[in-house]
mmCIF file of the N, C-alpha and C atoms, coordinates in Angstrom:
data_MODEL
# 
_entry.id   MODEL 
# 
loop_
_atom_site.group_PDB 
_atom_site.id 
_atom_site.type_symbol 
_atom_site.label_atom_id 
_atom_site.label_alt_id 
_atom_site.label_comp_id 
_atom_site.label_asym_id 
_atom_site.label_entity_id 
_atom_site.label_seq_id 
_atom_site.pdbx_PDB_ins_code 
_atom_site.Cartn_x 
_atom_site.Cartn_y 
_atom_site.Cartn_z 
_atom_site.occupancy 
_atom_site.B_iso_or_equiv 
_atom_site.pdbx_formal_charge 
_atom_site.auth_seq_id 
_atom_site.auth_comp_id 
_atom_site.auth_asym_id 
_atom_site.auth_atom_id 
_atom_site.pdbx_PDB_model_num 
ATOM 1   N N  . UNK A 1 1  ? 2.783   37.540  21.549  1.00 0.00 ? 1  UNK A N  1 
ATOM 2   C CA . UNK A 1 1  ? 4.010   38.194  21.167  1.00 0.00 ? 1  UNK A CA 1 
ATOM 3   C C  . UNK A 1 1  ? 3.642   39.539  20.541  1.00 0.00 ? 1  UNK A C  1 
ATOM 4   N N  . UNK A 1 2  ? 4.743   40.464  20.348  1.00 0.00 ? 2  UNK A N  1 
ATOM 5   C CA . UNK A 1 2  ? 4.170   41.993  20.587  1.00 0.00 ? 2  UNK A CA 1 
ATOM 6   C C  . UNK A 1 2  ? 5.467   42.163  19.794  1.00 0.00 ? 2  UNK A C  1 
ATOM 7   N N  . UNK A 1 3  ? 5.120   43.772  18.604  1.00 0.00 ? 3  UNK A N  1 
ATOM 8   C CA . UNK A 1 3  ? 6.530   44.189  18.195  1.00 0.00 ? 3  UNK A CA 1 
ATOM 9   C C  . UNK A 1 3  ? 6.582   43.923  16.554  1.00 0.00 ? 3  UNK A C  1 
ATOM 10  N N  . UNK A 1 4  ? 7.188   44.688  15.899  1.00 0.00 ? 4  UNK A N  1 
ATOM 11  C CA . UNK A 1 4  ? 7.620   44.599  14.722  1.00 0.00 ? 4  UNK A CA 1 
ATOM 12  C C  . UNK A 1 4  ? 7.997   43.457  13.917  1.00 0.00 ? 4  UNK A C  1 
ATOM 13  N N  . UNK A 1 5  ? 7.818   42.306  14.290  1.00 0.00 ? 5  UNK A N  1 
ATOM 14  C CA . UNK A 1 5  ? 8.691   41.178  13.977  1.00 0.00 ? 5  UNK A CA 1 
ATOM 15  C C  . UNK A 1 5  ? 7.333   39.855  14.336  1.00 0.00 ? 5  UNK A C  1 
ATOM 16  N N  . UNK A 1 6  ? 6.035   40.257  14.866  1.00 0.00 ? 6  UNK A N  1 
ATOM 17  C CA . UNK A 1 6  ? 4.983   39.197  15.015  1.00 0.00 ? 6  UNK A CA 1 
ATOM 18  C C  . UNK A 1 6  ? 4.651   38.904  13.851  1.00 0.00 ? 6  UNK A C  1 
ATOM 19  N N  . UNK A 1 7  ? 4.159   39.350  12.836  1.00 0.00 ? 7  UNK A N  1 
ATOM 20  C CA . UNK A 1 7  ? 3.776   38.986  11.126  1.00 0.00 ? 7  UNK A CA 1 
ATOM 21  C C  . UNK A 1 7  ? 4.792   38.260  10.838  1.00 0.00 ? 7  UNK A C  1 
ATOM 22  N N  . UNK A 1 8  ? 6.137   38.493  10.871  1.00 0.00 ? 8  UNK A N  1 
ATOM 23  C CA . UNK A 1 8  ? 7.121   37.270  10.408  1.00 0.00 ? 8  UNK A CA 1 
ATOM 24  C C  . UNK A 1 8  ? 7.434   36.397  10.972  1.00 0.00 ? 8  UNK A C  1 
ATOM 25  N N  . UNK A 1 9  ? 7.500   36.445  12.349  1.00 0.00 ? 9  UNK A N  1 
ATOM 26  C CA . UNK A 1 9  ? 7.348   35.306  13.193  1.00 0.00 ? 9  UNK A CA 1 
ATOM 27  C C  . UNK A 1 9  ? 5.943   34.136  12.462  1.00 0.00 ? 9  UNK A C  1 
ATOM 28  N N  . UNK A 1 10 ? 5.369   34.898  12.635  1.00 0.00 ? 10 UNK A N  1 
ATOM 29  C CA . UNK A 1 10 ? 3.871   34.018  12.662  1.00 0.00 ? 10 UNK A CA 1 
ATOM 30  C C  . UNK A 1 10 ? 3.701   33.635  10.809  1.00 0.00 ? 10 UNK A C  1 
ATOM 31  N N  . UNK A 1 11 ? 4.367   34.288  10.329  1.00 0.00 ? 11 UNK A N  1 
ATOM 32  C CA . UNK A 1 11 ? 4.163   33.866  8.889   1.00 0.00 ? 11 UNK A CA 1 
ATOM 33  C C  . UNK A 1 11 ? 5.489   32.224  8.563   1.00 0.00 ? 11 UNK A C  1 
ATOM 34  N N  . UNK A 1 12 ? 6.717   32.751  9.346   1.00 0.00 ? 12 UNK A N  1 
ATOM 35  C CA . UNK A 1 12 ? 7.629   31.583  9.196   1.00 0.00 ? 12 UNK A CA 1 
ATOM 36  C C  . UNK A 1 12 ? 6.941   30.125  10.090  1.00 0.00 ? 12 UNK A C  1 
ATOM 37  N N  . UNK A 1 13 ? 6.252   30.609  10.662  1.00 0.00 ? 13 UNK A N  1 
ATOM 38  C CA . UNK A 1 13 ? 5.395   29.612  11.750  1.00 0.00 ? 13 UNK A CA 1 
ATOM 39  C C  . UNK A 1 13 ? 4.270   28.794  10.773  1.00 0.00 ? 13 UNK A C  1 
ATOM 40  N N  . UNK A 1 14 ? 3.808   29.775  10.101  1.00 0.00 ? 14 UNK A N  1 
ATOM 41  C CA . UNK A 1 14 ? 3.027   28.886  8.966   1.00 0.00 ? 14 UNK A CA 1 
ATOM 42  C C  . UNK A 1 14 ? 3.413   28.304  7.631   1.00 0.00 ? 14 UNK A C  1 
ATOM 43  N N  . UNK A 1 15 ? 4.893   28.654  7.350   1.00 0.00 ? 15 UNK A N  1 
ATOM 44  C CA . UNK A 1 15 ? 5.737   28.168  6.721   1.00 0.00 ? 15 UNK A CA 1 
ATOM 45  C C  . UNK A 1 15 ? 6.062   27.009  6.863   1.00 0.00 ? 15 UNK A C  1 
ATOM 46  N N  . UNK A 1 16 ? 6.522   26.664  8.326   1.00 0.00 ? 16 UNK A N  1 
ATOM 47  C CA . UNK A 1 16 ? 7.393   25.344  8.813   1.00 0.00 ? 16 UNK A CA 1 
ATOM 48  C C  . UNK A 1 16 ? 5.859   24.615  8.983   1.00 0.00 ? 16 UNK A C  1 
ATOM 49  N N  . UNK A 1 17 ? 5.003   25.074  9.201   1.00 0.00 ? 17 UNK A N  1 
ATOM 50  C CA . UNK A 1 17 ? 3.638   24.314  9.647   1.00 0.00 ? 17 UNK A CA 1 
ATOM 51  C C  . UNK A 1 17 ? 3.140   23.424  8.438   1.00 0.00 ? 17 UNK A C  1 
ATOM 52  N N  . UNK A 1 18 ? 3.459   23.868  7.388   1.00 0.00 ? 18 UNK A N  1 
ATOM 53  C CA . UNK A 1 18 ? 2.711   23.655  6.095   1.00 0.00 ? 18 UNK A CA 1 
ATOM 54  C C  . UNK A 1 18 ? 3.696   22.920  5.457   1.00 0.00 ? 18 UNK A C  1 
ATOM 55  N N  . UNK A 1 19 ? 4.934   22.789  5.529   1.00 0.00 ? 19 UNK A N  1 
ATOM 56  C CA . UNK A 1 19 ? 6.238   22.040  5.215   1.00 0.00 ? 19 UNK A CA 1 
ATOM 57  C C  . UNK A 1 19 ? 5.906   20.774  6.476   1.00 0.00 ? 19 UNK A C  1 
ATOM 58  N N  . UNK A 1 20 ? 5.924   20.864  7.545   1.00 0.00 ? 20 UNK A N  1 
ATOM 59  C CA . UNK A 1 20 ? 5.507   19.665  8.140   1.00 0.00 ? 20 UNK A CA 1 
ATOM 60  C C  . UNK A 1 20 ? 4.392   18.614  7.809   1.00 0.00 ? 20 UNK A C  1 
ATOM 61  N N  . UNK A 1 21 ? 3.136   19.438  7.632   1.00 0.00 ? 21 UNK A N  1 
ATOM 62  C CA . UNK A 1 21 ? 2.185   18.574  6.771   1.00 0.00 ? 21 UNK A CA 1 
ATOM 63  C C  . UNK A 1 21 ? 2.279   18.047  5.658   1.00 0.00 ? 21 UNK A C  1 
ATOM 64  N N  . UNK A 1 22 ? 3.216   18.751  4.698   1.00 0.00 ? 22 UNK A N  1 
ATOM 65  C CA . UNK A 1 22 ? 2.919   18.721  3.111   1.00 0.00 ? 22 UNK A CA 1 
ATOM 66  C C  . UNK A 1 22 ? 4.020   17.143  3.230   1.00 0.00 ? 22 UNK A C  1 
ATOM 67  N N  . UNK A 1 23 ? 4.471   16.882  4.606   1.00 0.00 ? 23 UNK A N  1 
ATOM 68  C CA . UNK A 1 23 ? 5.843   15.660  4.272   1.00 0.00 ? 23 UNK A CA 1 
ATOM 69  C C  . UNK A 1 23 ? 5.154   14.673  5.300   1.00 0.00 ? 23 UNK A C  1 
ATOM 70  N N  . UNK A 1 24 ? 4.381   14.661  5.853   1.00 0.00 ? 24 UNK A N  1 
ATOM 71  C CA . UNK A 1 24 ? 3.217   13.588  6.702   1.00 0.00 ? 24 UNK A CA 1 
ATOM 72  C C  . UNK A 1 24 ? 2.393   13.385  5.642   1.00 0.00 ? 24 UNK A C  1 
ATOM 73  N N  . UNK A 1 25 ? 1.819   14.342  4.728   1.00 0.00 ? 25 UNK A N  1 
ATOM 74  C CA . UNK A 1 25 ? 0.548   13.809  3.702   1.00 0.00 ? 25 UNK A CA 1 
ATOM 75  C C  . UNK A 1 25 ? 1.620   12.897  3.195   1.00 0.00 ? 25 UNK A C  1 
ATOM 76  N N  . UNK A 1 26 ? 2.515   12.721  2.067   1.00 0.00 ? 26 UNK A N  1 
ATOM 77  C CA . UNK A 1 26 ? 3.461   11.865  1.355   1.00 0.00 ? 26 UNK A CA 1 
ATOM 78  C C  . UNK A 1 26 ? 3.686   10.854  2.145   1.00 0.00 ? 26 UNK A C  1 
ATOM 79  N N  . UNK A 1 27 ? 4.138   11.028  3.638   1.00 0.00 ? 27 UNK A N  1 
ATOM 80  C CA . UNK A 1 27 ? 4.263   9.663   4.262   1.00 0.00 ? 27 UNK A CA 1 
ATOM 81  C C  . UNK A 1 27 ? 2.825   8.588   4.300   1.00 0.00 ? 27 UNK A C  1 
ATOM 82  N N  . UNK A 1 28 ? 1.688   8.942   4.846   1.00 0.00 ? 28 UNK A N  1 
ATOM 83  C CA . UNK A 1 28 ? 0.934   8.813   5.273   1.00 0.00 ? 28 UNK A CA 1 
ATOM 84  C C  . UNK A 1 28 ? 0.567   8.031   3.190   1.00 0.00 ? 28 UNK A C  1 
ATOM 85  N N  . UNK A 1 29 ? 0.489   8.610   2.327   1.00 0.00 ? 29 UNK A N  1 
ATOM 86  C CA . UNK A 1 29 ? 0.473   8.040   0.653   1.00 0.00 ? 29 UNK A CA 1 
ATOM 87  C C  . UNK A 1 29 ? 0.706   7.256   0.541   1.00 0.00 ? 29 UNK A C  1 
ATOM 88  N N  . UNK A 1 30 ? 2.492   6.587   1.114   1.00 0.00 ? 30 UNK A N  1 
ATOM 89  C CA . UNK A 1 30 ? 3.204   5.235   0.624   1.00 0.00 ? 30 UNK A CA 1 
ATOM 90  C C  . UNK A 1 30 ? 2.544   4.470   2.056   1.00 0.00 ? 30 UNK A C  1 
ATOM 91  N N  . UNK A 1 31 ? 2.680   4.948   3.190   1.00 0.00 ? 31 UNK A N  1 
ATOM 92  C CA . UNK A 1 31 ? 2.048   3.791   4.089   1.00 0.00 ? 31 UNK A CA 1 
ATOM 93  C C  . UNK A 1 31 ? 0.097   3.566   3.598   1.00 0.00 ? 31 UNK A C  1 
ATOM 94  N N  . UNK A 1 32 ? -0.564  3.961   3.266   1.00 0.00 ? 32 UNK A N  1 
ATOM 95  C CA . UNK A 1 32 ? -1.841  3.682   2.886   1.00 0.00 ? 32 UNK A CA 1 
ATOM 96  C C  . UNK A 1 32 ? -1.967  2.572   1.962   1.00 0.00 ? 32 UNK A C  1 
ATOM 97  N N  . UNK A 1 33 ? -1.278  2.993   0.794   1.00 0.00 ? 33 UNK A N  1 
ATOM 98  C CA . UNK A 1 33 ? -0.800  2.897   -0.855  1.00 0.00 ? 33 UNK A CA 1 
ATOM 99  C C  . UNK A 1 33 ? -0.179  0.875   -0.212  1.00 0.00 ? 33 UNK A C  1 
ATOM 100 N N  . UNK A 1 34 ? 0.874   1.227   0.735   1.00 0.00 ? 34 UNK A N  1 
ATOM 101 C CA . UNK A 1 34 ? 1.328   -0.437  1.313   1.00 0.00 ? 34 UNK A CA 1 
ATOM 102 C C  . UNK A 1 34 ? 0.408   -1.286  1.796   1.00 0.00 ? 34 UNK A C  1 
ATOM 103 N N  . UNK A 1 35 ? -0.518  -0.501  2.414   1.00 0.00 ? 35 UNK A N  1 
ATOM 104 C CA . UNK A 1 35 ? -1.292  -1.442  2.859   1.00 0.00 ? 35 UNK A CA 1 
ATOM 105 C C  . UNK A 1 35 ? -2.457  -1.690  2.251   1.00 0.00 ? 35 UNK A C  1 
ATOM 106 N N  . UNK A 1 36 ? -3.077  -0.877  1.327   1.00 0.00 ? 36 UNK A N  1 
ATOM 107 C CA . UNK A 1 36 ? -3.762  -1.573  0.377   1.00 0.00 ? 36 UNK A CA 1 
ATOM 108 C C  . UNK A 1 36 ? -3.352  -2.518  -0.300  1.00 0.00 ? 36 UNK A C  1 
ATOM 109 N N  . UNK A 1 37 ? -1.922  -2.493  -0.633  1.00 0.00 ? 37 UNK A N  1 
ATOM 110 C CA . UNK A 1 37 ? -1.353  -4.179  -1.746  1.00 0.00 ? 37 UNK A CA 1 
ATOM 111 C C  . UNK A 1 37 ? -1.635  -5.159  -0.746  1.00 0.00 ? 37 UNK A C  1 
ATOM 112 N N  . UNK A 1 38 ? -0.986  -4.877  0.374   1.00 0.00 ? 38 UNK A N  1 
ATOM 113 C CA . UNK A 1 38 ? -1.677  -6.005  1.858   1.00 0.00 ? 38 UNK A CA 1 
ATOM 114 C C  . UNK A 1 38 ? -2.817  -6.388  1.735   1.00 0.00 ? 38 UNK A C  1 
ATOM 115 N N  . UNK A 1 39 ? -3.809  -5.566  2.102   1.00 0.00 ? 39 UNK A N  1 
ATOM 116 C CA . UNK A 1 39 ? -5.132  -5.717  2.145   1.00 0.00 ? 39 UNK A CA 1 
ATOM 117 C C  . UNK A 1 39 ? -5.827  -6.580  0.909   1.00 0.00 ? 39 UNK A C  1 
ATOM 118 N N  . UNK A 1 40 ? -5.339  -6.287  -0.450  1.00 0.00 ? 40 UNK A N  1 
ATOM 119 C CA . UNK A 1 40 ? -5.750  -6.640  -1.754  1.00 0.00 ? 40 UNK A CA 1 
ATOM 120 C C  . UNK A 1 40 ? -5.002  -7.955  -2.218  1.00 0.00 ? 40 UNK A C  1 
ATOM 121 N N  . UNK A 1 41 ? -3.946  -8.608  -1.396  1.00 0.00 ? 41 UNK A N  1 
ATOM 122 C CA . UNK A 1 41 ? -3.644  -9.798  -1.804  1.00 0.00 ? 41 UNK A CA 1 
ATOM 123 C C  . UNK A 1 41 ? -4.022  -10.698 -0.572  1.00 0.00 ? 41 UNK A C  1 
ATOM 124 N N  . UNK A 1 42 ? -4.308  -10.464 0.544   1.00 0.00 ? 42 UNK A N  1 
ATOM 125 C CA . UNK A 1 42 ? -5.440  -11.064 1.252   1.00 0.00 ? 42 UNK A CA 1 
ATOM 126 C C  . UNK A 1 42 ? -6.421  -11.437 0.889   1.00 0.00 ? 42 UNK A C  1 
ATOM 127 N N  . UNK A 1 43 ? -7.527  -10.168 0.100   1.00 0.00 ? 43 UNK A N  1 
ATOM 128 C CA . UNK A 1 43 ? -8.559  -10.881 -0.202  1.00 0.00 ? 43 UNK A CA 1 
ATOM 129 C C  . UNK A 1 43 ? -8.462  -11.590 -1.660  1.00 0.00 ? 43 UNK A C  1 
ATOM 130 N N  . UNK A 1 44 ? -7.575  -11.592 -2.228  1.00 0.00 ? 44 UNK A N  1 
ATOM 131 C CA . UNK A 1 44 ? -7.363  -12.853 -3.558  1.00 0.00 ? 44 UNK A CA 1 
ATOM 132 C C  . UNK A 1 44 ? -7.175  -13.948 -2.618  1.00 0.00 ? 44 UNK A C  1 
ATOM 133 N N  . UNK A 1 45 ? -5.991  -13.676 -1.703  1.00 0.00 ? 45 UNK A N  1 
ATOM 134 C CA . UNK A 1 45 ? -5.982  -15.246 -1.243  1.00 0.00 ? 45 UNK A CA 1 
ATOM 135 C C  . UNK A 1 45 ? -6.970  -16.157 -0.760  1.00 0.00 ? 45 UNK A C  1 
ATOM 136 N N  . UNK A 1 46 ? -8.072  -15.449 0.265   1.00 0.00 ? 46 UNK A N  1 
ATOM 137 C CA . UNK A 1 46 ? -9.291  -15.532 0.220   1.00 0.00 ? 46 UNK A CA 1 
ATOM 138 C C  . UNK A 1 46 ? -9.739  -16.068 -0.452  1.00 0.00 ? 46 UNK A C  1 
ATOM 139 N N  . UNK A 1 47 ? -10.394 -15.196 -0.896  1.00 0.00 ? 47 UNK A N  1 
ATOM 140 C CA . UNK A 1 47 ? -11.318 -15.341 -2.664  1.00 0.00 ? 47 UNK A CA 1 
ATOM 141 C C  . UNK A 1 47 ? -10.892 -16.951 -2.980  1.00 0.00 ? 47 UNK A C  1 
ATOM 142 N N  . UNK A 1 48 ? -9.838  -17.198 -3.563  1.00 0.00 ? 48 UNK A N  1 
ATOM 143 C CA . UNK A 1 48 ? -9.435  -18.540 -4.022  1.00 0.00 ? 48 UNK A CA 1 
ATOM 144 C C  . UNK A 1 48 ? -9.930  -19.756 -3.307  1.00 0.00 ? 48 UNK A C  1 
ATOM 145 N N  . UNK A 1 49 ? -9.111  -19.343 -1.621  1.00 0.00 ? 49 UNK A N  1 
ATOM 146 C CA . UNK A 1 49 ? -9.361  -20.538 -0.783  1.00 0.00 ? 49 UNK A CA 1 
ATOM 147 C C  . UNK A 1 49 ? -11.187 -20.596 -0.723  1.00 0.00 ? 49 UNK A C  1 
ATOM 148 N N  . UNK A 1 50 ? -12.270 -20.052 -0.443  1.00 0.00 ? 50 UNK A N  1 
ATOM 149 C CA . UNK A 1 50 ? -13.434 -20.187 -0.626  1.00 0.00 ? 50 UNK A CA 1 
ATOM 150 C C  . UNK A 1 50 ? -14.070 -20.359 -1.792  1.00 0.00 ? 50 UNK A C  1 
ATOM 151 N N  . UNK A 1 51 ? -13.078 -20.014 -3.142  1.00 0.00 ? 51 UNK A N  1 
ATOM 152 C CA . UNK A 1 51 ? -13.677 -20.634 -4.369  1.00 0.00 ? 51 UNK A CA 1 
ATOM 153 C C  . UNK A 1 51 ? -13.252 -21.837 -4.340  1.00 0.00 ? 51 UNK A C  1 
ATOM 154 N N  . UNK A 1 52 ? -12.206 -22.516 -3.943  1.00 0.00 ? 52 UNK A N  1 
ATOM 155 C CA . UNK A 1 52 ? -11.825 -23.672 -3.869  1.00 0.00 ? 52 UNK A CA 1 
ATOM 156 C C  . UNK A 1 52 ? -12.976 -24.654 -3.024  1.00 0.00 ? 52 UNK A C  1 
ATOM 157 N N  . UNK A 1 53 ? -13.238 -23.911 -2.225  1.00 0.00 ? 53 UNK A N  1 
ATOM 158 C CA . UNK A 1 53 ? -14.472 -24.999 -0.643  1.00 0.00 ? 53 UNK A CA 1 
ATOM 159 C C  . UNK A 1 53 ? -15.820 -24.559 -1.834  1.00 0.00 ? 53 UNK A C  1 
ATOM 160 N N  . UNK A 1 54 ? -16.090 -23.784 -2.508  1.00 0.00 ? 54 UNK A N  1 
ATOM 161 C CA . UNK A 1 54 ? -17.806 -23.774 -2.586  1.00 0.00 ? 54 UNK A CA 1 
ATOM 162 C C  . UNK A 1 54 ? -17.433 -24.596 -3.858  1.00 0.00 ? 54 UNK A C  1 
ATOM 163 N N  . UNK A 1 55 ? -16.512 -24.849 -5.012  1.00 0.00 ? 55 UNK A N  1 
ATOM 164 C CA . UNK A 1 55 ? -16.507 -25.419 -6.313  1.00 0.00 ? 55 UNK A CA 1 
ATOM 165 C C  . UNK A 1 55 ? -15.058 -26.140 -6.431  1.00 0.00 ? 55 UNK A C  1 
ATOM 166 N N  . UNK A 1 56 ? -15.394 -27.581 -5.689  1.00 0.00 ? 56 UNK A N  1 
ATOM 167 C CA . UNK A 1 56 ? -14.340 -28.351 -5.693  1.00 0.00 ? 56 UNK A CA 1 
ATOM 168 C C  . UNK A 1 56 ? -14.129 -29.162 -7.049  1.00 0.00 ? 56 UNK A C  1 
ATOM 169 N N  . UNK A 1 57 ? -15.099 -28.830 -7.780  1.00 0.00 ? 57 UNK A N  1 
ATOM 170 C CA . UNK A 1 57 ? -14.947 -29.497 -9.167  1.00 0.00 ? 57 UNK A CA 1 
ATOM 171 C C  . UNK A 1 57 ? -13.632 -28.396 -9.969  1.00 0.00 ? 57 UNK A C  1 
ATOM 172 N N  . UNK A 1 58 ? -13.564 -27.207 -9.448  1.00 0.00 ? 58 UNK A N  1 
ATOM 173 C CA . UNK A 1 58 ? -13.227 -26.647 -10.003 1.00 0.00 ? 58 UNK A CA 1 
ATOM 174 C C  . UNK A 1 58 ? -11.374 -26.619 -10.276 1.00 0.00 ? 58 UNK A C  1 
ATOM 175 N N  . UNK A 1 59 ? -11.337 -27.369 -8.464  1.00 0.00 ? 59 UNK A N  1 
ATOM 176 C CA . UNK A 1 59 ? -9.726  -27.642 -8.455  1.00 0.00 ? 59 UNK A CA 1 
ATOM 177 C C  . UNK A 1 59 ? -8.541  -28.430 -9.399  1.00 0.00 ? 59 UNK A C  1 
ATOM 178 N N  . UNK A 1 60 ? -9.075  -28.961 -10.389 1.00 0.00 ? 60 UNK A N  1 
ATOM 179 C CA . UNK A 1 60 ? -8.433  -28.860 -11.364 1.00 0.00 ? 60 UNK A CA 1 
ATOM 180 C C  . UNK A 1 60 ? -8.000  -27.975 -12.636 1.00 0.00 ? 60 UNK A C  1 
ATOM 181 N N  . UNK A 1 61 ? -8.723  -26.963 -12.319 1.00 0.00 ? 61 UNK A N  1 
ATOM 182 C CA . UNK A 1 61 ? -8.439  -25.344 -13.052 1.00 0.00 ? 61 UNK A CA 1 
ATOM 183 C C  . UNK A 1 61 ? -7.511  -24.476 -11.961 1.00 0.00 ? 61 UNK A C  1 
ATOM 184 N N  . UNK A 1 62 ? -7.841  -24.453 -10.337 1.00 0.00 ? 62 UNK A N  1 
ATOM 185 C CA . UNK A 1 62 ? -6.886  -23.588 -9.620  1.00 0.00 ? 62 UNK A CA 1 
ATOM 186 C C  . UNK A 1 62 ? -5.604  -24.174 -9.534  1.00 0.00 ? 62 UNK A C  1 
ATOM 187 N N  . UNK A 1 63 ? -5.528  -25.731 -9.561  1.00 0.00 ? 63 UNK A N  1 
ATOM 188 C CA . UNK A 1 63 ? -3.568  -25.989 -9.343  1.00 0.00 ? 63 UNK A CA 1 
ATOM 189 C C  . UNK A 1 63 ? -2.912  -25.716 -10.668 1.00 0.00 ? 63 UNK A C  1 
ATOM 190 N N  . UNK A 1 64 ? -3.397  -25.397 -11.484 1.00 0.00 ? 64 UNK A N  1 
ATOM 191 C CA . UNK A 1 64 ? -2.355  -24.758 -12.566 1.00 0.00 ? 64 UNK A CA 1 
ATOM 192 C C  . UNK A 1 64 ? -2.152  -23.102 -12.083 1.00 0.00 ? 64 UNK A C  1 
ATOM 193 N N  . UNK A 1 65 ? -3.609  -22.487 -11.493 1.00 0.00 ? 65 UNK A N  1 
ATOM 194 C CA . UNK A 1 65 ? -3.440  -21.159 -11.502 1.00 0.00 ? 65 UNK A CA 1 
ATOM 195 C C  . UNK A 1 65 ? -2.087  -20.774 -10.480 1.00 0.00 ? 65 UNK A C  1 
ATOM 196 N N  . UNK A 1 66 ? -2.572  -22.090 -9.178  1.00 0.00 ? 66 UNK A N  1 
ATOM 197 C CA . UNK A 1 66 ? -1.643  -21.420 -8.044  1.00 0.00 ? 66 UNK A CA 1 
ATOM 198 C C  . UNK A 1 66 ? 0.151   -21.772 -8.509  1.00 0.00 ? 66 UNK A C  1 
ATOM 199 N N  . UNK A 1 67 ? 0.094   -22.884 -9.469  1.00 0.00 ? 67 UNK A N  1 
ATOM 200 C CA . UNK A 1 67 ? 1.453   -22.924 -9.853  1.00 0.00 ? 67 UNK A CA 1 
ATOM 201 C C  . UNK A 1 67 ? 1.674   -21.602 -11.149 1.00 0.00 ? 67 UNK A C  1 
ATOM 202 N N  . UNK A 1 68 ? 1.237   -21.215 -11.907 1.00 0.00 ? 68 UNK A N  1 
ATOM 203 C CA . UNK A 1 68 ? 1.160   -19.858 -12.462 1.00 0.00 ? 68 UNK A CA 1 
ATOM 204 C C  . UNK A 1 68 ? 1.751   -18.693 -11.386 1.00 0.00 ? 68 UNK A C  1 
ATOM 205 N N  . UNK A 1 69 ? 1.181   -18.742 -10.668 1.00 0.00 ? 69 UNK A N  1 
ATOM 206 C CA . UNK A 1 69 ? 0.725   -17.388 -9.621  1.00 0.00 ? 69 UNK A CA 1 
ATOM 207 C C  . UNK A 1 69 ? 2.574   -17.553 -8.861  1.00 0.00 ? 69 UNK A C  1 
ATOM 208 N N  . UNK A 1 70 ? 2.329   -18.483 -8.329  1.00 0.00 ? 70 UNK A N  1 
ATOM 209 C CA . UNK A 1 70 ? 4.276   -19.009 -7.680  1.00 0.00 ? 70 UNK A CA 1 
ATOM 210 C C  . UNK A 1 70 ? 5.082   -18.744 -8.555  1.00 0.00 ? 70 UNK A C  1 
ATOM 211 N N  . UNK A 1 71 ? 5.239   -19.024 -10.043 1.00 0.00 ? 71 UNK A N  1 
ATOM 212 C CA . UNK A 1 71 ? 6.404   -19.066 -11.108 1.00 0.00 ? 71 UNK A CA 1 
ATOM 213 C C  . UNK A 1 71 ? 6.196   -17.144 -11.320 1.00 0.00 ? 71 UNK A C  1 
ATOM 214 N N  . UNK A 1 72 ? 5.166   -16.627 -11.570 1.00 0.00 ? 72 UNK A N  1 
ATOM 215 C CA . UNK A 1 72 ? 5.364   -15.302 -11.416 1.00 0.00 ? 72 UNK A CA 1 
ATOM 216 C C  . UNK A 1 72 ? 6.277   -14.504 -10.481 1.00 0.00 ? 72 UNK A C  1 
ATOM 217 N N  . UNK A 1 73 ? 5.669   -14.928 -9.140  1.00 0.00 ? 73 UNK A N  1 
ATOM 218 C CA . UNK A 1 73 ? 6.015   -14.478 -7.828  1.00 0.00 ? 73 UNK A CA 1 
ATOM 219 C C  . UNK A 1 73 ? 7.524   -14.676 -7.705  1.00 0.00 ? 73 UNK A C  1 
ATOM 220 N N  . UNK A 1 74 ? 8.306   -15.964 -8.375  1.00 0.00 ? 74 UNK A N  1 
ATOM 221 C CA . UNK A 1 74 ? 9.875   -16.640 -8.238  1.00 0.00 ? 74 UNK A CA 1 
ATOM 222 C C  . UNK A 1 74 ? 10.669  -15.865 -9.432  1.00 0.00 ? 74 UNK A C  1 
ATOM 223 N N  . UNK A 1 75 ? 9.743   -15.271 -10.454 1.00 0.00 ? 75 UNK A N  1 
ATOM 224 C CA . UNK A 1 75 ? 10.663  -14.709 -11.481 1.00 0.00 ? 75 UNK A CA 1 
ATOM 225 C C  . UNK A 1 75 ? 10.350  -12.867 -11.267 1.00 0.00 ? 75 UNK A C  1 
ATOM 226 N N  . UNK A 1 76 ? 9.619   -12.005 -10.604 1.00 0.00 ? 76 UNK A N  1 
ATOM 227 C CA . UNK A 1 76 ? 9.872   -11.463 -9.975  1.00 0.00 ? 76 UNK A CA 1 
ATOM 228 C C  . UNK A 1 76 ? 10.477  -10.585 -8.879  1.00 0.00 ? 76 UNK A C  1 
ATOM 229 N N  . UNK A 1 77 ? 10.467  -11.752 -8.153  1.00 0.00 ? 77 UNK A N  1 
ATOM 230 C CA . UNK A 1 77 ? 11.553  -11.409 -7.114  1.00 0.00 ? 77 UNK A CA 1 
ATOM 231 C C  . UNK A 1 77 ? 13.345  -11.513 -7.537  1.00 0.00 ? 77 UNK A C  1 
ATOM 232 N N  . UNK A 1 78 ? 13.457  -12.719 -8.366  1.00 0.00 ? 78 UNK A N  1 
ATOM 233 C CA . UNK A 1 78 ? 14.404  -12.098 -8.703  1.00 0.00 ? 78 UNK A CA 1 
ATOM 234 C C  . UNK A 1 78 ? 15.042  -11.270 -9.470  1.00 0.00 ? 78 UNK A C  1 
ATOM 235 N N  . UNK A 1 79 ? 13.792  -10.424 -10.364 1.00 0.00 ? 79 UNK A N  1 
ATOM 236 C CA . UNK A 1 79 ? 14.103  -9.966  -11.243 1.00 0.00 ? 79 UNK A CA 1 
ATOM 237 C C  . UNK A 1 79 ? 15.003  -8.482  -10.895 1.00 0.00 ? 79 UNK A C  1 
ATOM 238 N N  . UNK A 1 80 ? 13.863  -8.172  -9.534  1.00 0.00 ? 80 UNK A N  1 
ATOM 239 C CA . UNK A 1 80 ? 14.123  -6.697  -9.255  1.00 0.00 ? 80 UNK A CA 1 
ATOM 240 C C  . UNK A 1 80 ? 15.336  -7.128  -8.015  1.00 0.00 ? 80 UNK A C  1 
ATOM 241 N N  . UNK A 1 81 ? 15.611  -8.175  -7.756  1.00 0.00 ? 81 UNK A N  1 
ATOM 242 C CA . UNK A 1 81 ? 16.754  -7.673  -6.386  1.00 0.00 ? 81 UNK A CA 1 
ATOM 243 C C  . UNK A 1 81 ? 18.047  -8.110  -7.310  1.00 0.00 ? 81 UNK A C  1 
# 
């Protein structure tokens, strides 16, 4: 493009360019940010079920935890909806 008007062309071009990214980085934040809580209550759940198989002595300390862990999870949910 040619003419009095290429610097502003090309400057509003890096305007809208940089407004497009700056609102994909933020998206791209809460979807990461989601799937790490995903990722991070997987591996608790994990974690547990294989602490449970290597230290079965121990399962009388996790059924209080996992009933703990549920009464959280039930007063929670309804707290915020």
């Amino acid at each position: 493009m040619t003419g009095p008007l290429k610097g502003v062309i090309g400057a509003g071009v890096l305007v809208v360019a940089l407004i497009a990214l700056f609102c994909a980085a933020i998206l791209l934040v809460f979807v990461f940010a989601g799937i790490g809580v995903i990722v991070l209550g997987f591996f608790v759940f994990v974690g547990m079920i294989l602490a449970g198989l290597a230290f079965p002595f121990l399962l009388p300390l996790l059924i209080p935890l996992v009933i703990l862990w549920g009464f959280v999870a039930i007063t929670r949910r309804t707290s915020t909806s």
